[in-house]
Every structure is written in C-alpha cells, then in structure tokens.
C-alpha positions as CSV (number, residue, x, y, z in Angstrom):
1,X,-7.0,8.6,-10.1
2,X,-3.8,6.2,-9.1
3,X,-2.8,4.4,-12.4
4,X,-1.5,0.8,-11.6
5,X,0.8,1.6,-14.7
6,X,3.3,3.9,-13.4
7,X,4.2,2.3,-10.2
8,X,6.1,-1.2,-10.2
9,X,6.7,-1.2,-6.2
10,X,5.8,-0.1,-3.0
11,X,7.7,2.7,-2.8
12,X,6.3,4.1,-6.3
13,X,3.1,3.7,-5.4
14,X,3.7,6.0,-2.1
15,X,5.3,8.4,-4.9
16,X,1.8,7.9,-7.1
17,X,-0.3,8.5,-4.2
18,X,1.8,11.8,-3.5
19,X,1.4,13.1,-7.0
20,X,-2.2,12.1,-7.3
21,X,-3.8,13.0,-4.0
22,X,-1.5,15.4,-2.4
23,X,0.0,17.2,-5.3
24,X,3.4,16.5,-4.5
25,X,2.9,17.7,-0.5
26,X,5.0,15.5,2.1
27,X,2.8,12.6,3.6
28,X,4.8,10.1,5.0
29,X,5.4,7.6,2.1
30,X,4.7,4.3,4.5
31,X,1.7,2.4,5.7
32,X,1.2,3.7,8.8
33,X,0.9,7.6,7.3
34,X,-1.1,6.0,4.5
35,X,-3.8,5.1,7.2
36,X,-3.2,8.6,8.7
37,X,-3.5,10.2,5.6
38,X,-7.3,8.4,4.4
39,X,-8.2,9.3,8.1
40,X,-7.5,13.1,7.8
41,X,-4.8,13.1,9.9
42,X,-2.9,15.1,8.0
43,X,-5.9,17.5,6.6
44,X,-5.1,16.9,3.3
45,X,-7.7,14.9,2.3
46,X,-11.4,15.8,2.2
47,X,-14.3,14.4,4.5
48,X,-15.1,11.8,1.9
49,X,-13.4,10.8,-1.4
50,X,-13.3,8.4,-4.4
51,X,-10.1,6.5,-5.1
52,X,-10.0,5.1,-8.4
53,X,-7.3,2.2,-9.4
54,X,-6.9,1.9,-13.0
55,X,-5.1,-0.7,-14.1
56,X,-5.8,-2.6,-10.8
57,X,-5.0,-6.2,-12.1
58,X,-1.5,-4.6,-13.8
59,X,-1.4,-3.7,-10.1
60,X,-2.4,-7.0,-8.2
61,X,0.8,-8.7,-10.2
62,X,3.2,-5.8,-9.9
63,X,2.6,-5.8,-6.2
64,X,2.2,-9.5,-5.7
65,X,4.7,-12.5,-3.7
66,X,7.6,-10.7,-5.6
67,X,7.4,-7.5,-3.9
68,X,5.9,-8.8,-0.9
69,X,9.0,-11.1,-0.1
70,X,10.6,-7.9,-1.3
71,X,9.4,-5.9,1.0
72,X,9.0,-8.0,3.8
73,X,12.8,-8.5,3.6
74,X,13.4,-4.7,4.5
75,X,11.2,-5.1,7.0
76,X,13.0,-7.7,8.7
77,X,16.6,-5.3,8.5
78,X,15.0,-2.7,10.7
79,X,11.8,-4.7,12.7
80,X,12.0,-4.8,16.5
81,X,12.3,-7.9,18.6
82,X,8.3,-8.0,19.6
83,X,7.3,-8.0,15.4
84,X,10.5,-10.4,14.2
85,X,8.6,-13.2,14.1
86,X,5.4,-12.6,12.5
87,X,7.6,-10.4,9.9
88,X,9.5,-14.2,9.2
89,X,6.4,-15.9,9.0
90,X,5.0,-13.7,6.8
91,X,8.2,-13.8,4.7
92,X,7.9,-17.8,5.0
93,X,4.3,-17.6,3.5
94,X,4.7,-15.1,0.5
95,X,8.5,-17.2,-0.4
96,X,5.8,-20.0,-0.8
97,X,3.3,-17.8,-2.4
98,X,0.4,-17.7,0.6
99,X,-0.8,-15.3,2.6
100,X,-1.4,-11.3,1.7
101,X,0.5,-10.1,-1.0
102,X,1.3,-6.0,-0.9
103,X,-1.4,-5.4,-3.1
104,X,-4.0,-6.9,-0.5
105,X,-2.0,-4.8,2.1
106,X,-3.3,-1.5,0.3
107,X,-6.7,-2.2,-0.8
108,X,-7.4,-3.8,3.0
109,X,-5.7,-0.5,4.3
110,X,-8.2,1.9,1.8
111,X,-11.1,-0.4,2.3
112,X,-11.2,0.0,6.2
113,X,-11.7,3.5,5.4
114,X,-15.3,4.1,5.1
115,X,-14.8,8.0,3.8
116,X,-13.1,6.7,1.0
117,X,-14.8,4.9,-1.9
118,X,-12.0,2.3,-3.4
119,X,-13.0,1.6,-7.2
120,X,-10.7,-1.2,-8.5
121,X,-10.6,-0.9,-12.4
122,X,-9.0,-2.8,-14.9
C-alpha cells in the first residue's frame, strides 16, 4: 500500500515504492525501471498485484505543475539532442499549468499495466 503522505517528490515516491513493494531491494528508482519493474522485469513482483494509493488526492497536488516543472528541469540538464525539444515543450506547458503533471505520469505508467490493479484512494 503506497501512502501519498510520505512522499512529497518524485524521487520519494521511487523510495516509497522501494519500501512498499520491494522491501528495500534495488529497482532502478526512475520511470523507465518502474515500467520494468510492474512488467516483471526484474522478478520482483508477482504475476498479478493490487496497488493501492492512499492518500491519492494529497498525491495529485504534491506531484502536480510544481514538481513537474521540477522535474522536467533535470530532465533538460542531462536529455539528448533527439528528446530536447519535447522535454522544453513539456516544460513550457506545466510553467503554464497544462499538459500531464508527474502524478498523471505514474498512474498512466501503472494503468498500462494490466497485471496490476491501480486503486486511487483518498
């Protein structure tokens, strides 16, 4: 069970998603091993699982244009020339509050997953 109450960023939630369905085991801590860790890339996970998200609307402002202009903005340090700029649009559209905010990032990136079972709960 993730609770939207100990993470304020990104980065913490990579940490709660390491304590809570891991216990504590190295996974990654980015998107890309997130989506390889729901997919049983790493055998960690079982076949088919329940995530639940308490305190998902705590969550949906924590991780919301803040963070995402936040975290788009490290992105753009280290991004290759081919992704630089739909990384600055992006940036341009959460500066102006639009587009996908982190917290859409995640529960698109669970959601795809149809051995997991995302339960938003607030």
């Amino acid at each position: 069970m993730l609770d939207g109450r100990r993470f304020n960023t990104l980065e913490e939630f990579y940490a709660e998603i390491g304590r809570v369905l891991v216990n504590g085991d190295p996974w990654g801590d980015n998107l890309q091993a997130l989506d390889n860790l729901l997919d049983g890339g790493f055998r960690l996970m079982p076949d088919e699982f329940r995530v639940v998200w308490r305190h998902a609307e705590r969550s949906r402002t924590q991780l919301g244009y803040s963070e995402t202009v936040r975290q788009l903005t490290l992105q753009l340090r280290d991004c290759p020339p081919t992704s630089l700029i739909k990384t600055a649009w992006a940036l341009r559209a959460a500066l102006q509050g639009k587009g996908a905010t982190v917290f859409d990032w995640l529960v698109a990136l669970i959601s795809k997953h149809q051995n997991v079972e995302l339960i938003l709960e607030e």
